[in-house]
C-alpha positions, 0 to 999 in steps of 0.5 A: 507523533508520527512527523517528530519521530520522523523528523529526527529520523531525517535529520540522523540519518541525512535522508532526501527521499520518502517513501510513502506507501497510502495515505497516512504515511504520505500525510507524514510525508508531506510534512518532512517534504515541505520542512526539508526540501525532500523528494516523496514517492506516493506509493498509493496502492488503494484510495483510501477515502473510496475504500472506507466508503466503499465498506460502508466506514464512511459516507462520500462527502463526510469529513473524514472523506473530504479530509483524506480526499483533499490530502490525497490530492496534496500528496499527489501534487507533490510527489516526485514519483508514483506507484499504483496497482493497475495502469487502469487505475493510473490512466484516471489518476493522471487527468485529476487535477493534481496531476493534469499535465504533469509531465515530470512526475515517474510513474510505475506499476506494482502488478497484484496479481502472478502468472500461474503458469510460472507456478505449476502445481504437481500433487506428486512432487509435493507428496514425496517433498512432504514424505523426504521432509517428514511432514504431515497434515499436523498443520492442518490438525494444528490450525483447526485446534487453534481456529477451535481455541480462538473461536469456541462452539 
């Protein structure tokens, strides 16, 4: 369902370049890439297979795993562009196979994590911010009311 929708959404709207972000849009990506001769971004952020292994999902080797293994290395190969959380990750990335001696494909990092120093954190700036605006710890009483609803004793 996901290819025929999209598929109609490229022929509307005239689109040449996909944007994948994880493995099962960049299946549905693929797909389009190949029928109309787009360029893809994979936008790969985890690998997938290795997560749901990794939480006991799935085992290495299984058919699920080796389906989404072998699309991944598809997707890889086909892509135009790349972006992935962390250099470390990239620099194994790029000697797999689909990606050995690629020179042509963009490559960007998408960093997950913020400089706390950008963030600093003033307790007293906040309370007189929370006193101008007339806010109290009702969300507080709010959430727990609901977390109490949601999950009762």
């Amino acid at each position: 369902m996901g290819v025929r929708y999209a598929r109609q959404l490229v022929r509307r709207n005239k689109i040449e370049l996909l944007h994948a972000r994880s493995h099962i849009p960049a299946t549905i990506a693929l797909a389009l890439k190949n029928h109309f001769n787009l360029k893809m971004i994979f936008d790969v952020r985890g690998l997938m297979a290795d997560e749901y292994v990794d939480a006991d999902h799935w085992t290495r080797g299984s058919v699920p795993y080796r389906l989404t293994k072998g699309m991944e290395q598809r997707a890889l190969g086909a892509a135009e562009g790349l972006v992935t959380l962390t250099h470390a990750i990239w620099a194994i990335m790029k000697e797999w196979k689909a990606l050995a001696g690629r020179t042509d494909v963009v490559h960007e990092v998408i960093p997950c994590c913020a400089d706390l120093q950008t963030f600093k954190f003033s307790q007293i700036d906040r309370d007189r911010l929370r006193r101008e605006l007339g806010l109290t710890d009702r969300f507080c009483h709010c959430v727990f009311g609901l977390y109490r609803w949601l999950v009762p004793d």
